[in-house]
Each structure stands twice: as structure tokens, then as C-alpha cells.
C-alpha positions as MATLAB code, in Angstrom:
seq = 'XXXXXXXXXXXXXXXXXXXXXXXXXXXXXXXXXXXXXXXXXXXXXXXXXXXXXXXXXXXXXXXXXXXXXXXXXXXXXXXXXXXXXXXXXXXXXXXXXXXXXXXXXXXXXXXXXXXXXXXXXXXXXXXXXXXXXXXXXXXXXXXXXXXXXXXXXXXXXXXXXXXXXXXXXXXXXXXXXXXXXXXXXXXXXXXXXXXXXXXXXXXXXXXXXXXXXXXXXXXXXXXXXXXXXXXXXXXXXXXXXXXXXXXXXXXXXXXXXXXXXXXXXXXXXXXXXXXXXXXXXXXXXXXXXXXXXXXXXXXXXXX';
ca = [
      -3.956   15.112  -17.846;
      -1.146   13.106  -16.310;
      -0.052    9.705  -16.950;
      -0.489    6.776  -14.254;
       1.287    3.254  -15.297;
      -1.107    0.638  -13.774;
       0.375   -2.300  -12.389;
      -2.124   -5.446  -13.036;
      -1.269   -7.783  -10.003;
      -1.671  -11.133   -9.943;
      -3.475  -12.599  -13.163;
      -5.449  -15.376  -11.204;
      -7.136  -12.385   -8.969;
      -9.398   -9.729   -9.253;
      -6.640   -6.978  -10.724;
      -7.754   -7.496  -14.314;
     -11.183   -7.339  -13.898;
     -10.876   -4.226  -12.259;
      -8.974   -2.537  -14.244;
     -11.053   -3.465  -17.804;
     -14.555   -2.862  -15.696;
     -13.214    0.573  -14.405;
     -11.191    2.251  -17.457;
     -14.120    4.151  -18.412;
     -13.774    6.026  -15.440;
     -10.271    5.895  -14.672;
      -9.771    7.175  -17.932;
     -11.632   10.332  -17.255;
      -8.826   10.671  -14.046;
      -5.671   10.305  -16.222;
      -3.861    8.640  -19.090;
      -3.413    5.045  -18.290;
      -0.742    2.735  -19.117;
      -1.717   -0.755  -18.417;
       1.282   -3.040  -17.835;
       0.385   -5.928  -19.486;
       0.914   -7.800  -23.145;
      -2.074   -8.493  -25.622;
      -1.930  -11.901  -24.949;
      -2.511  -11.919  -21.125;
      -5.461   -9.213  -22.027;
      -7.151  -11.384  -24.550;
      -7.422  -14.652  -22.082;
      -8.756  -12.499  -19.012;
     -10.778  -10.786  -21.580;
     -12.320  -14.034  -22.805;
     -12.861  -15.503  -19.629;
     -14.573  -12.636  -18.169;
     -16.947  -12.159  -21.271;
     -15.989   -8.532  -21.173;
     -14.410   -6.673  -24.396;
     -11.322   -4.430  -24.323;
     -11.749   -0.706  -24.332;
     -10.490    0.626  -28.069;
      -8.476    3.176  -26.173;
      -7.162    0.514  -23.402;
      -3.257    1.783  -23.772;
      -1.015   -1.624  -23.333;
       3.109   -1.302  -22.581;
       5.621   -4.158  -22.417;
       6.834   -8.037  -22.767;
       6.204  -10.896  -20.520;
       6.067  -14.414  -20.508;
       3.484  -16.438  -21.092;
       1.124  -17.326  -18.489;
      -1.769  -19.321  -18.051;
      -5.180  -17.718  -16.531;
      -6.267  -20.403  -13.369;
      -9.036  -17.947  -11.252;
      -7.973  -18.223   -8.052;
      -5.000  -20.321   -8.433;
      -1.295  -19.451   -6.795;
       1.320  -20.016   -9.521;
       4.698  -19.522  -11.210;
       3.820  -17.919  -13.970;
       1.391  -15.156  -12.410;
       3.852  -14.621   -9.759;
       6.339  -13.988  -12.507;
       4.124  -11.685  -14.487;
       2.463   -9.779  -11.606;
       6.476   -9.036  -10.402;
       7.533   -7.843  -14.322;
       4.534   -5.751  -14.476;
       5.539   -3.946  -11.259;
       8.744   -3.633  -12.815;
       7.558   -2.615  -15.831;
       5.578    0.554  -14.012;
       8.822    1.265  -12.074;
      11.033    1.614  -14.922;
       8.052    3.982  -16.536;
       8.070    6.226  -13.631;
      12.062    6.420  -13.621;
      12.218    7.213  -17.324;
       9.754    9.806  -16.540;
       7.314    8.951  -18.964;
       4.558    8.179  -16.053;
       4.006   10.921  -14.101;
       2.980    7.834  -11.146;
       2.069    4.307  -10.171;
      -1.192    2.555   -9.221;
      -0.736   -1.157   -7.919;
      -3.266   -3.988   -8.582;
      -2.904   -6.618   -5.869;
      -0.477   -8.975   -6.419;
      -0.241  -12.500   -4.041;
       2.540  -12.903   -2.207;
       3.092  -16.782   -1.871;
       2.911  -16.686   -6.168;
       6.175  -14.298   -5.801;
       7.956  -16.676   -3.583;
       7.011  -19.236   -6.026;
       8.385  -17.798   -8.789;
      11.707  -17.194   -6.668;
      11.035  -13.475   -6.547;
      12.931  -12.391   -2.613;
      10.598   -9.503   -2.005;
       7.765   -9.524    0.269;
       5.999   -7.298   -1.542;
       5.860   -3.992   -3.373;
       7.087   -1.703   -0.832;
      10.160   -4.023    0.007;
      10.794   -4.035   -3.797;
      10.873   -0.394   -4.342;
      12.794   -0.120   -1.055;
      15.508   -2.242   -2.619;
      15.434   -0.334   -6.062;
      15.506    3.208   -4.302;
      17.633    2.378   -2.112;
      15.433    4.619    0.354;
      13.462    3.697    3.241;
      10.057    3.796    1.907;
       7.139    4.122    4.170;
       3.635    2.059    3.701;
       0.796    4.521    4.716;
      -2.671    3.363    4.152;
      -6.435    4.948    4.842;
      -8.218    7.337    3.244;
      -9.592   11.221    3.681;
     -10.717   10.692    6.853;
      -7.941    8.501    8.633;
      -4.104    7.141    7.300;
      -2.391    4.764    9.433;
       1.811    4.491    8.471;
       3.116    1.143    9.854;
       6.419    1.515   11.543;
       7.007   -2.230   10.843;
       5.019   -3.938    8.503;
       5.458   -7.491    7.061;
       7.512   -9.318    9.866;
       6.313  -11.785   12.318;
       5.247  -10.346   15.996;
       7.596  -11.625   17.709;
      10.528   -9.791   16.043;
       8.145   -6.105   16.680;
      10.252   -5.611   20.115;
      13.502   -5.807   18.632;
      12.783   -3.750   16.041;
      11.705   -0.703   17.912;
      15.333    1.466   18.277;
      15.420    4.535   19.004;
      17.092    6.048   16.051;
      15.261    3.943   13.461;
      12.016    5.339   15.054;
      13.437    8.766   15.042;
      14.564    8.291   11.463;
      10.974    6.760   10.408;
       9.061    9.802   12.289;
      11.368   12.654   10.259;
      10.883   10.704    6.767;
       7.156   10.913    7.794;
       7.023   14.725    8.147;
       9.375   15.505    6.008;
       7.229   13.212    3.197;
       4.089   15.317    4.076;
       4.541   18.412    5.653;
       1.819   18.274    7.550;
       0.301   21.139    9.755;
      -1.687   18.809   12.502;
      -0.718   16.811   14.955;
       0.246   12.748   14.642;
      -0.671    9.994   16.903;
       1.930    7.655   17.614;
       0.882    4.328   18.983;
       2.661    2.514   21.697;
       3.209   -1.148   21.507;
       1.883   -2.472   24.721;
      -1.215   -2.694   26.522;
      -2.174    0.345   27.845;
       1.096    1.933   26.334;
       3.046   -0.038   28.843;
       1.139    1.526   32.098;
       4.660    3.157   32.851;
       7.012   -0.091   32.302;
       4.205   -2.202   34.427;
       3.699   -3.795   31.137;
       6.949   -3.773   29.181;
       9.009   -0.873   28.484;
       9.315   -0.308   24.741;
       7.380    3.082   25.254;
      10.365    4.370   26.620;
      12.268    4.112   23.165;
       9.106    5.930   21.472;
       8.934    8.630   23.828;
      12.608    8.940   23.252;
      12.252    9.217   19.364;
       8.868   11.670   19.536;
      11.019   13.766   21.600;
      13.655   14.082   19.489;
      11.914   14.170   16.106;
      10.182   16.832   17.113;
      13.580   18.957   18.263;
      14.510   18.621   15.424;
      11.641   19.558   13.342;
      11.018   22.050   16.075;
       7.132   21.826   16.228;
       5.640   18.973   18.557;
       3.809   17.610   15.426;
       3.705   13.790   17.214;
       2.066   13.362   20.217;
       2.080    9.719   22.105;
       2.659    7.067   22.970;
      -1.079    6.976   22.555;
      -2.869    3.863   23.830;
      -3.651    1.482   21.098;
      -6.813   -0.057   21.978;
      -8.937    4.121   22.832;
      -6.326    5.558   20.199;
      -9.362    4.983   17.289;
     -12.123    5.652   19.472;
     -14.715    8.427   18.837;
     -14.158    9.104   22.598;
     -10.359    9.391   22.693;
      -9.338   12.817   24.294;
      -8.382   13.956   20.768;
      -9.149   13.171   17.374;
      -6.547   12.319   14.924;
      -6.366   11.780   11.200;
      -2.915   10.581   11.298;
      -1.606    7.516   13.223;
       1.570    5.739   13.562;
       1.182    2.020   14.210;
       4.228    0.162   15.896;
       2.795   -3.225   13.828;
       0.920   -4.023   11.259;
      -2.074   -5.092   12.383;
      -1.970   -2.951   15.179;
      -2.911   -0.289   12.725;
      -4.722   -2.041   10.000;
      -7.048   -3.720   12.073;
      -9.267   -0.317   13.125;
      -8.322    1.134    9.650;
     -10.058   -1.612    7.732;
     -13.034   -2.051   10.274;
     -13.658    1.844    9.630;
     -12.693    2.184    6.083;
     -11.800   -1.000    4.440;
     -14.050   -0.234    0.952;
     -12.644    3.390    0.884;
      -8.836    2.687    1.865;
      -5.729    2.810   -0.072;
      -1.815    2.320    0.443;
       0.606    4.770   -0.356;
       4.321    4.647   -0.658;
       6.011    7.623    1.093;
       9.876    8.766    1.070;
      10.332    7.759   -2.341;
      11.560    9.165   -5.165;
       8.093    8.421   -7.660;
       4.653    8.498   -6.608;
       3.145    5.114   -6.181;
      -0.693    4.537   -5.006;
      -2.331    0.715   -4.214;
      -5.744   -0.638   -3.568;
      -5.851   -1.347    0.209;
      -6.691   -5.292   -0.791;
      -5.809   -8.577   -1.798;
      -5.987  -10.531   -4.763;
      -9.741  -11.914   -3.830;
      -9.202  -14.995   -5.461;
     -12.471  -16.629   -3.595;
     -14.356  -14.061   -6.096;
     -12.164  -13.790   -9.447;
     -13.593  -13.678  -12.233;
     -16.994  -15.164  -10.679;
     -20.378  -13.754  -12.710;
     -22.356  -11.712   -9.913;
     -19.044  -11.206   -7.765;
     -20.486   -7.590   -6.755;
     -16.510   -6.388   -7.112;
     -16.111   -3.077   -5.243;
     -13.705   -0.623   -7.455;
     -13.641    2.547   -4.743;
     -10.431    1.604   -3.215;
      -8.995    1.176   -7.205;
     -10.757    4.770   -7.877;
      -9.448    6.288   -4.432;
      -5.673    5.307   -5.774;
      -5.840    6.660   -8.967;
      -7.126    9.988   -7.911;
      -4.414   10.112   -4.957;
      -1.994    9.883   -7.631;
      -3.261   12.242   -9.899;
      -3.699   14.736   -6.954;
];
């Protein structure tokens, strides 16, 4: 049975009770290694009214931090970052055989001075590889060319090369056998430059991705708003969004409770839930907590 090291987010959030309420069957999946101290586990433990497994597996050091439900802070931010860190370094040493993410919050990194967006951009910088988020599930993954960057900036970003680069890294990640949507960025897909021109760059890079994988595996610019659509003159299970909402939007309208992230073109294996930290619910009695997107992770990484 392989070994996962579980990353338990942000403390304030939902990560811990998912993890304690779903080891019974996670545990069935794999051998998990829960990032987190005996201290931290005994005050979410308490203030969920929920006992700790006897064979709840615990690995590392961390600071002390305070448990506020639904609270951004310093100290979570600081322990939701060394528990990432922690699962890294695990996966490196080879003693994990992968990663599963709890959600962590992003404005409780920034105040604990931590310069990463998030966990992609933090294993990005410790690879030194261009990692690629992917999200979805069996029956539809969406990889986001850009991801967290405000819209305005999506125009500039769209080069030729870096597309090219992103679509090769996808493939060559994969190794798929069926053919991948690519999304233009405009209305329409630009209506042939009536509406802006940036297709031109992604026709560009499909073109020559797929010389030099020499298969037409991408197909596109496809236009965004049919792209999803049961009706669409083909059906695709794999998409690549220009933005991030672009492809997250019909992704989590279709699958949101199924859905999980996936870190591609790296060196280790690392799954996510597809969620946030849902501090409006954490650690609420009768919060009717959904753990399929949790579950869906942990078997991706076992697979």
C-alpha cells in the first residue's frame, strides 16, 4: 500500500476536520502521514468533539498556533505553509510515495510573510520546473494556462513559445491518446481578429506543439462559451483554459463536489481538494461537510 503525506491546510478551516472524519476510509486507500504536531491535533480534536484515530500516523515540528474557526491569521498561515513543506521534503526524501493538499487560505500566507500565492507557485519555486495546475475529475480536467494573476495581465501573458512550451509539458505529463481542447481567449475565439487577435498566438503554438509531437493531439482555438456544451461539435474530456476562471467556472458548475487539482510536470506526485478553506462552515455541528473531492485526491494519488 503506498504512502501519501497529507498536508492539513489552514487550521481555522475545514482541512482538519476532514482529514480526522475521513481516515477510516482514507486509510483503507494508503498509508497516511498527517503533517501536523500533537498539539495542533489535540485542540482541533477538542473543539470538534471528535477523538483521534489510534492509528492516526503524525510527522513533524511547528509552532504553536491558536485554533480561531474561521479566522485568517499568522500563525495558521505559518503552520498551513510548514506543513506543505513538511509533505514536500517527505516526497523528496522518498519516504512518501505522494502528496494530498488540504486547503490552505491564501491571505493567512501573505500574513505570515510567506511570497507564494499558493501551492503550485511554491512547488514551482522548489522544482524549479514549470508546474501545471489541472483540475476536474473522470469525466472532465481543465489545465489553466494562467492561473492566479489578475485579468488584465491574461493578454500579455499569452506568447507564443510559453504556450507552445505549456502545451508539450501537458502531453508530455500525460501521454494521452485523445484529443485536447484548447480554449481561445476572446469572445467567440476572436471571430477572426474582429474581436482581438490573441487567437493568432494559440493557433501558432497548437500548430507547432503538435509538429513536434507529431500527432494533432490539440485541436482549437475552441470557443469558450459552446466549448462545455453537451451540443459542441465534439466532446472533450480535456480542456485548456487561457484563464482561470475561464476554465473553472464550467468545471465547478458540472463537477464542483467530485473535482480535484493536480500538479503536473513535476518531479513528485501531488493531488488537492478542488476547494477552499470553508471557513463560513468550520468546525460548525451539522455542517453536512462533503469529503468526495478529499477521497477523489487520495485515490488519484494512489493510482
Amino acid at each position: 500500500m503506498k504512502k501519501v503525506a497529507i498536508s492539513l491546510g489552514d487550521p481555522n478551516g475545514i482541512g482538519l476536520e476532514l482529514a480526522l472524519k475521513s481516515h477510516s476510509t482514507v486509510a483503507k486507500l494508503c498509508k497516511p502521514i498527517y503533517c501536523i504536531d500533537q498539539n495542533t491535533l489535540n485542540k482541533a480534536t477538542k473543539q470538534l468533539n471528535h477523538p483521534v484515530p489510534k492509528d492516526f500516523k503524525i510527522f513533524g515540528k511547528y509552532n504553536k498556533v491558536s485554533i480561531n474557526p474561521g479566522v485568517v491569521s499568522q500563525s495558521a498561515g505559518e503552520f498551513s505553509y510548514q506543513s506543505f513543506l513538511t509533505a514536500i521534503n517527505l516526497a523528496k526524501e522518498k519516504k512518501v510515495d505522494a502528496i494530498c493538499t488540504l486547503p490552505i487560505h491564501k491571505e493567512s500566507w501573505a500574513k505570515a510573510g510567506i511570497d507564494y500565492v499558493g501551492h503550485t507557485d511554491m512547488l514551482r519555486d522548489i522544482f524549479q520546473k514549470d508546474a501545471i495546475m489541472m483540475l476536474g475529475c473522470e469525466k472532465m480536467f481543465v489545465a489553466l494556462f494562467t492561473e492566479h494573476i489578475p485579468l488584465k495581465k491574461v493578454p500579455k501573458a499569452l506568447k507564443v513559445q510559453k504556450i507552445t512550451s505549456f502545451l508539450l509539458d501537458f502531453q508530455n505529463s500525460l501521454q494521452l491518446n485523445e484529443p485536447v481542447g484548447v480554449l481561445g481567449l476572446n469572445p467567440h475565439a476572436g471571430d477572426n481578429g474582429v474581436l482581438g487577435d490573441e487567437e493568432k498566438k494559440i493557433i501558432k503554438a497548437i500548430k507547432k506543439a503538435n509538429k513536434k509531437l507529431e500527432s494533432n493531439i490539440f485541436e482549437g482555438p475552441l470557443v469558450p462559451d459552446i466549448a462545455f456544451t453537451k451540443n459542441s461539435r465534439k466532446s472533450y474530456k480535456y480542456f485548456v483554459a487561457m484563464y482561470h476562471d475561464q476554465g473553472l467556472a464550467p468545471l465547478k458548475a458540472l463537477y464542483f463536489d467530485e473535482s480535484i487539482n493536480v500538479s503536473l510536470n513535476l518531479p513528485i506526485l501531488r493531488t488537492s481538494v478542488d476547494h477552499g478553506t470553508a471557513f463560513d462552515i468550520a468546525y460548525k455541528k451539522d455542517n453536512k461537510l462533503s469529503n468526495t473531492s478529499y477521497i477523489n485526491a487520495i485515490k488519484m494519488a494512489v493510482t
